[in-house]
Every structure is written in structure tokens, then in C-alpha cells.
C-alpha positions in Angstrom: -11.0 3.1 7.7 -7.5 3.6 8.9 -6.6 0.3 9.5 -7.5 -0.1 5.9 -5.4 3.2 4.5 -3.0 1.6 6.6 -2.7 -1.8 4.9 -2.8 -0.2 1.6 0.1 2.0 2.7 2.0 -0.8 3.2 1.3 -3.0 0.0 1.9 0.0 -1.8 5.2 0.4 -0.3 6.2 -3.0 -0.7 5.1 -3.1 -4.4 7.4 -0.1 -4.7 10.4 -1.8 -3.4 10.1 -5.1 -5.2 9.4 -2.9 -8.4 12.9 -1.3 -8.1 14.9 -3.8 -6.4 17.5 -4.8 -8.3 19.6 -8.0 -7.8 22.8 -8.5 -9.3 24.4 -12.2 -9.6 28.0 -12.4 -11.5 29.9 -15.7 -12.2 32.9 -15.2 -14.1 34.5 -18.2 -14.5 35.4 -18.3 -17.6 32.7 -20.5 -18.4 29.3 -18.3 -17.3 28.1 -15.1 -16.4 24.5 -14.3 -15.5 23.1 -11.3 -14.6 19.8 -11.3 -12.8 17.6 -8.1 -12.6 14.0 -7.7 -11.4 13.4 -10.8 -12.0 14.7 -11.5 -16.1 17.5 -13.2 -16.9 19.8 -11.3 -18.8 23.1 -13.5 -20.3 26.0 -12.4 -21.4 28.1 -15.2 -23.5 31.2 -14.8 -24.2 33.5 -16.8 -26.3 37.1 -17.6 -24.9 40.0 -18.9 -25.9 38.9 -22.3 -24.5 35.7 -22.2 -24.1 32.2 -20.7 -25.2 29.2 -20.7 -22.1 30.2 -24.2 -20.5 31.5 -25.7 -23.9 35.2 -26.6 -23.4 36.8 -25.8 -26.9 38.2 -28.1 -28.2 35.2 -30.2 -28.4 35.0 -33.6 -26.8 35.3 -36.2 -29.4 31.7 -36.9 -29.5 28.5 -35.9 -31.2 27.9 -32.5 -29.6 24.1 -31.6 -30.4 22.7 -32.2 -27.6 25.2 -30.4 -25.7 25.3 -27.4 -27.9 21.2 -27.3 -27.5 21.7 -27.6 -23.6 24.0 -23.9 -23.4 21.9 -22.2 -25.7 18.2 -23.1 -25.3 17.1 -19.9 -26.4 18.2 -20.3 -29.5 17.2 -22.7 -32.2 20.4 -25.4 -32.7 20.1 -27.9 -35.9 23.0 -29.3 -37.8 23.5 -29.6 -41.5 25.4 -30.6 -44.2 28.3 -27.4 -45.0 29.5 -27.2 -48.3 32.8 -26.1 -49.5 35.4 -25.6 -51.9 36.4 -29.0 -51.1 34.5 -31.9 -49.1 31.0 -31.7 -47.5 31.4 -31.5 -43.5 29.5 -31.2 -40.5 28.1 -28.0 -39.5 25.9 -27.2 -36.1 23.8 -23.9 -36.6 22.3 -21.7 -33.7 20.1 -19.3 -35.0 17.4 -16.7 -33.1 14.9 -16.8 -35.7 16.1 -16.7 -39.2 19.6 -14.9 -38.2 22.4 -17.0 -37.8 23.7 -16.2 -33.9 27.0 -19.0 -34.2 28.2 -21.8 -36.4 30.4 -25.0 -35.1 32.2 -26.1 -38.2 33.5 -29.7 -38.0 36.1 -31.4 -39.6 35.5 -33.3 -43.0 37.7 -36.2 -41.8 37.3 -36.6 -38.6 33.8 -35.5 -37.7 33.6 -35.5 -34.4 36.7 -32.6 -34.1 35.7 -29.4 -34.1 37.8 -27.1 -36.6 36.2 -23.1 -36.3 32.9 -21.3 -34.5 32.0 -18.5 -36.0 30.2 -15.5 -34.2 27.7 -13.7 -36.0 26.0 -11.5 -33.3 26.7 -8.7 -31.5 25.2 -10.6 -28.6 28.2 -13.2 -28.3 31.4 -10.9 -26.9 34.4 -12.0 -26.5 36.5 -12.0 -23.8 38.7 -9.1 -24.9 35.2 -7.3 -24.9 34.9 -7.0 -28.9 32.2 -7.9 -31.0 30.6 -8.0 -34.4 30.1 -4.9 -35.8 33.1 -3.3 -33.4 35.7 -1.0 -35.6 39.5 -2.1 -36.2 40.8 0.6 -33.9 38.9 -1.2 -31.2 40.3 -4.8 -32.3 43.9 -2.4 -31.8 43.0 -0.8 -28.3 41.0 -4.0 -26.6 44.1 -6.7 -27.5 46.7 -4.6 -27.0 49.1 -6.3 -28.9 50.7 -6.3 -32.9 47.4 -7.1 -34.6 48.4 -9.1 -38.1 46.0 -9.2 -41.2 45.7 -11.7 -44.0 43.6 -12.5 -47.5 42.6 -15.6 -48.5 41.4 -16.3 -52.1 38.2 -15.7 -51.9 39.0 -11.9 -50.2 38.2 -12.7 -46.8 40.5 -10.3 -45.0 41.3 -11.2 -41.3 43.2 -9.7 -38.1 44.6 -11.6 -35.7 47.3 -12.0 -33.0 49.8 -14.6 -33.2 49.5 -17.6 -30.1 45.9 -16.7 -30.0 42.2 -19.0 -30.6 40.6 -16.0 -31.7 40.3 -14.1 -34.7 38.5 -11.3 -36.5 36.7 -11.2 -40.0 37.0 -7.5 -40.6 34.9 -5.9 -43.6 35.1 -2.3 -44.9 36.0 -0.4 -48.8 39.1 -1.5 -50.9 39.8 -1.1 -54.4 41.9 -4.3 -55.6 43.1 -4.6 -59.3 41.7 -7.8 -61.3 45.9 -8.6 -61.5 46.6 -8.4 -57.6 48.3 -11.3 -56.1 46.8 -12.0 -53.2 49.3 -13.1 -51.1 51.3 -9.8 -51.7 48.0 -7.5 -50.3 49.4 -5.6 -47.4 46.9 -3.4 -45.6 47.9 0.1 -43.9 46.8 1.2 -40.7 45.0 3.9 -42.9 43.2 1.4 -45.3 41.8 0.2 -42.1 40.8 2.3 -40.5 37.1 2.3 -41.0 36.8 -1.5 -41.3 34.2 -3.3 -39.0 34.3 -7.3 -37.2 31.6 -8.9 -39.6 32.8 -12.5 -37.8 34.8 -13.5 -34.6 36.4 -16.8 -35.2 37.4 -19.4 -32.6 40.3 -21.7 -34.7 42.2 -24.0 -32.4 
């Protein structure tokens, strides 16, 4: 009987222990970071200014399916036909479900160069540690720098820093006129306040 208390002591204590142990593994090399806790894998992709979880960016100038499957086989990879103001091109979609997670738009020309990836869940940081759904004032604090904003024609409003791959689609309440040029739309600080990252955009 107390050999037998004993041994269940001991499993009990070990359960314990392997219950709460917690291991922690971190590559940061600009390419991966994995982060292993009682026994899950938890990833954290991040898009970078030349790269997005093992994809160099630029692309290699080859068909890139298989490749873009391989670093996110949790998700759901397929690629389509994009349509446009102008030409059809190339488009890879990775979706979780029915929610587009990140789209490699290719160039209409030249289909095997990549032209833009577009983030579309908070899941994907990047590596100034913003993403979708952050506020403008964070876009301000985490880059640190004189953040720029433009409109193109279809009212897309973007911020972005000069020299830099990545940009932000910001989204939030204006009042335009029907008359408004829109390359004279200047934004104030003020205006922008309250604005959100609906998109982060890798553009070489």
C-alpha cells in the first residue's frame, strides 16, 4: 500500500510538471520565429522589408505556388485570375477559411515578378510591430519617422515612409466634396487621428 501511494505520488508530480513546463524557442532571423509552448506551435509571421516567413521578396522569377503553400501550410493557398482597372494578372490567395489572411499580386506583363502582398490579418505583424486594425498614432510612434499620406482615385488613402517596402492602407471618417481634386487632399494630423491599418502593403 505505500509503495503504491508512492508511485502515484510520483506520476502525479510528474504530470504536474510536464503540465506547466513551458518551453520557449525564438529564431529571429529575419526570416522565422517560432514559439513553442506545452507542446503547440504558436507562429508569429512577420512581413519585412525583404522577406515574409522564408519568402525572399522580391520573388524568384519562377512560379511560386508551391513555395507559398510550403510557408503557410495552415492556410489554404490557391491562385486566380485578379481583375483590374486595366489588364487581368496573376494573383496567389491565402485564406484561413473564407477570410482572406494575404494576397501576392503579380505583374500583368511579366508574370512571374511579384509587384504588392497585401496583409489582411491581424495575425501577420510586421516588423515595426504594427498590424491591421492598429490606429495611425501607432503607425507614428512604431516607425518613428515623417509618416507621408496619399489618395489615389478610387479613395484609397495610404501612409507611408519614404525609402521604405512597406506601407499602410489606413481607413477612418472623411467628408470629401463630389468637386475635390484628388491630388490636392491633404490630411491633418487631426483628420487622422482615429484612422485604423485596414491593409499592410509590401511594394518593392
Amino acid at each position: 500500500m505505500k509503495v503504491y501511494l508512492y508511485v502515484l505520488i510520483v506520476l502525479s508530480f510528474l504530470g504536474c510538471s510536464s503540465k506547466n513546463k513551458k518551453e520557449t524557442v525564438t529564431k529571429n532571423n529575419h526570416d522565422k520565429e517560432v514559439i513553442t509552448e506545452t507542446n503547440d506551435i504558436k507562429r508569429i509571421d512577420k512581413l519585412y522589408e525583404h522577406s515574409i516567413y522564408g519568402l525572399k521578396t522580391p520573388f524568384e522569377h519562377t512560379e511560386m505556388l508551391g513555395q507559398i503553400r510550403k510557408a503557410f501550410p495552415q492556410y489554404k493557398t490557391s491562385k486566380i485570375i485578379g481583375r483590374q482597372d486595366g489588364p487581368d494578372f496573376p494573383l496567389y490567395v491565402v485564406k484561413n477559411r473564407e477570410e482572406e489572411v494575404l494576397l501576392f499580386s503579380m505583374d500583368w506583363k511579366d508574370t512571374l515578378k511579384l509587384n504588392s502582398i497585401y496583409v489582411r490579418t491581424s495575425e501577420i505583424i510586421d516588423e515595426y510591430g504594427l498590424k491591421v486594425g492598429d490606429g495611425y498614432h501607432e503607425i507614428k510612434s512604431k516607425r518613428n519617422q515623417l509618416i507621408k499620406t496619399t489618395m489615389d482615385y478610387h479613395q484609397h488613402t495610404y501612409a507611408y515612409v519614404d525609402g521604405s517596402n512597406i506601407m499602410y492602407e489606413i481607413t477612418g471618417d472623411v467628408s470629401l466634396p463630389d468637386t475635390v481634386n484628388i491630388e490636392d487632399v491633404k490630411f491633418t494630423e487631426e483628420q487622422l487621428k482615429d484612422w485604423k491599418i485596414e491593409s499592410i502593403i509590401w511594394r518593392e
